[in-house]
C-alpha positions as CSV (number, residue, x, y, z in Angstrom):
1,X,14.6,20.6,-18.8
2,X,14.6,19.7,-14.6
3,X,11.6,17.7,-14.0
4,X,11.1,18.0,-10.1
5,X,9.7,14.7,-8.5
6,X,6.8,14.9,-6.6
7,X,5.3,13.4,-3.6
8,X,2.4,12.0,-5.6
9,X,5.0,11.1,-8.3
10,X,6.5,9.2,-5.9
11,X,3.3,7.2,-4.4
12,X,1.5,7.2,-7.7
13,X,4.8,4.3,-9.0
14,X,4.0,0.8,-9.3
15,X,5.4,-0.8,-6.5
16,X,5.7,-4.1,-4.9
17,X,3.1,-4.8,-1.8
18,X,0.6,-5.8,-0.1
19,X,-3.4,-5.8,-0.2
20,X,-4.4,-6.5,3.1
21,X,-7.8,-6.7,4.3
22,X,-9.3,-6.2,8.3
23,X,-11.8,-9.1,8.4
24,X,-13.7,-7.4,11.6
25,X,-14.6,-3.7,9.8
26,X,-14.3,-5.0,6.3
27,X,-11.2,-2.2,5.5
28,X,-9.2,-3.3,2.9
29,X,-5.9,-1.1,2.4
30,X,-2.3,-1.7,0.5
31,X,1.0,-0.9,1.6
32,X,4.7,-2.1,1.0
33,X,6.4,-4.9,3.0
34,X,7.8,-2.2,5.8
35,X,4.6,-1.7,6.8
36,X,2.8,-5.4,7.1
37,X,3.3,-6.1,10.3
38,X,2.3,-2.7,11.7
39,X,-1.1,-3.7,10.0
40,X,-1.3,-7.0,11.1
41,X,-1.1,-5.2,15.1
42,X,-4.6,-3.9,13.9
43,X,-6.3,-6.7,12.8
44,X,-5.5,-6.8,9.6
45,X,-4.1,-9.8,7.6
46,X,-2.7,-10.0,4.0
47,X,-5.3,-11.1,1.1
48,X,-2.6,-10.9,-1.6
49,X,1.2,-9.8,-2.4
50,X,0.9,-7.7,-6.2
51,X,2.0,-4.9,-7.7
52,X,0.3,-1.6,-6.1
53,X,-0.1,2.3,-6.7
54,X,-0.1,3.7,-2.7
55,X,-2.3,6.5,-4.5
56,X,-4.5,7.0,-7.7
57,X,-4.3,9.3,-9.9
């Protein structure tokens, strides 16, 4: 049987990244390493590198 990957397959893995936290509006978000300094533009500034799930399930 052909199991199709999904989007939310795909952004519900376990991944290497980033929790990073805006200290101004108290956001806290998590995204992989292509996307830190993007963040960082906006005020935001890494609390801790871990293992992350972009989404929830």
């Amino acid at each position: 049987m052909n199991e199709k990957i999904t989007v939310f397959d795909e952004l519900s893995k376990e991944r290497e990244g980033f929790i990073m936290r805006n200290s101004t509006s108290g956001i806290e978000i998590k995204c992989t390493e292509k996307f830190v300094k993007h963040w960082e533009k906006r005020g935001f500034s890494i609390v801790k590198k871990d293992l992350i799930h972009l989404l929830e399930e």
